[in-house]
C-alpha positions in Angstrom: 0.0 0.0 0.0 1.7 3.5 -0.9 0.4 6.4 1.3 1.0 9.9 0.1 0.1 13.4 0.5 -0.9 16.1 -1.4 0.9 19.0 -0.9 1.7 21.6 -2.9 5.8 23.9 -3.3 5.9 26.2 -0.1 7.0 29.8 0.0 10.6 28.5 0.4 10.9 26.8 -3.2 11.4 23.6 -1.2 9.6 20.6 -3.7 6.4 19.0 -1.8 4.1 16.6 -2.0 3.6 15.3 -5.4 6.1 17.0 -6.6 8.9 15.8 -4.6 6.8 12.3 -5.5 7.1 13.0 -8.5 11.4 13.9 -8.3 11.9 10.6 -6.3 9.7 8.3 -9.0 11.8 9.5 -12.2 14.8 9.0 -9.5 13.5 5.3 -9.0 12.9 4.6 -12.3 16.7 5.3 -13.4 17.7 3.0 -10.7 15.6 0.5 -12.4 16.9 0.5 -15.6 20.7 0.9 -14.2 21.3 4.8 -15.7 23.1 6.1 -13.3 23.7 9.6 -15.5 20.0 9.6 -15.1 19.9 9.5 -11.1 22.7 11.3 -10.7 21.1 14.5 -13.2 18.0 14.5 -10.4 20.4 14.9 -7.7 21.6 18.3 -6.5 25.3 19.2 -7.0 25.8 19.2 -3.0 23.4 15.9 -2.7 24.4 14.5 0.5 23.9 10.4 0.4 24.0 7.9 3.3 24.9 4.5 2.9 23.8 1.8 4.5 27.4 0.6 5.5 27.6 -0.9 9.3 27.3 0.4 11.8 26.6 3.8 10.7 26.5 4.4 7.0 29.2 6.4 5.3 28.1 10.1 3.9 29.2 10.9 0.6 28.6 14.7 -0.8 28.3 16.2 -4.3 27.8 14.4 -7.6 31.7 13.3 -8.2 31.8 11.3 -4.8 28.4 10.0 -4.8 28.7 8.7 -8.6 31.6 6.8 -7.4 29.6 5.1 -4.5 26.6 4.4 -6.8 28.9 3.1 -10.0 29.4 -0.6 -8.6 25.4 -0.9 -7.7 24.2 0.2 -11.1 27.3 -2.1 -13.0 25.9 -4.7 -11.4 22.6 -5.8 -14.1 21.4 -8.8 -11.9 20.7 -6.4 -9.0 17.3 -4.6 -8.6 15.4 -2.4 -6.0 11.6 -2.9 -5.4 9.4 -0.4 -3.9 7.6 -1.9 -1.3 5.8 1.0 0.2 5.8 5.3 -0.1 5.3 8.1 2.4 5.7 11.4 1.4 5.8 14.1 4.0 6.0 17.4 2.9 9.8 17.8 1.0 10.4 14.3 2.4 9.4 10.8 1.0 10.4 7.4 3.0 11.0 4.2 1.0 10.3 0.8 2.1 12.2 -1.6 -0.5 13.8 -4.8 -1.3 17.1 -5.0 -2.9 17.5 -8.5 -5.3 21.1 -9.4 -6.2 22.7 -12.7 -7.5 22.3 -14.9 -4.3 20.3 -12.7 -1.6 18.6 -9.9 -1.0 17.9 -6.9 2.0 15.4 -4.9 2.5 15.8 -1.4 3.9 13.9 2.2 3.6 15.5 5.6 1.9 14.8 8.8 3.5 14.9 11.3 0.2 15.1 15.2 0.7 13.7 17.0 -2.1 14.2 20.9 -2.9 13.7 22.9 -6.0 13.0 19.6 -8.1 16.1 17.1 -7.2 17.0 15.2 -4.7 19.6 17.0 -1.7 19.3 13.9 0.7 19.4 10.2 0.7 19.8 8.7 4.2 19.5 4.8 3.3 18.8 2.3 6.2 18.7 -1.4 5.8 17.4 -4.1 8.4 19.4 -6.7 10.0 
């Protein structure tokens, strides 16, 4: 079940509701089909990202260092991301997925900042 809001840009030219829904589904659809010049144009030049990496992610910043982190997740064609479930709140939409490689799988949640039509946060949890 996907749950979502509404909402319309604020005042402050931060991206809401459907239209940070909106951002983060183009985002999700590059993942898909492994174009990572695709995710990386929806992403803002100072995008911070959050990995899931034990015990407490590492934090990559700006489109050079983030492409770098991404590159062996997209190279990889076997893998895939499902999303299970979407909450948007405000400029803020939480993922529930399932990541599919060759030989297992984890499933985890994205929390995605969006301003001004791309994405300036992706803080990426997984369970386990």
């Amino acid at each position: 079940m996907s749950t979502t809001s509404q909402l319309s840009a604020d005042g402050a030219g931060t991206v809401t509701g459907a239209g940070a829904e909106d951002v983060v589904r183009r985002f999700n659809v590059a993942w898909g089909a492994h174009d990572l010049a695709a995710a990386l144009a929806l992403i803002s030049d100072d995008c911070v990202f959050e990995s899931t990496s034990p015990p407490d992610g590492q934090r990559f910043t700006g489109r050079a260092a983030i492409s770098a982190a991404w590159q062996p997740i997209f190279d990889d064609q076997a893998s895939q991301f499902t999303v299970e479930d979407s909450v948007s709140a405000g400029g803020h939409i939480v993922q529930r997925w399932r990541y599919d490689w060759d030989g297992g799988h984890v499933r985890g949640i994205d929390v995605f900042t969006v301003q001004d039509g791309l994405v300036t946060g992706k803080a990426a949890y997984v369970k386990g």
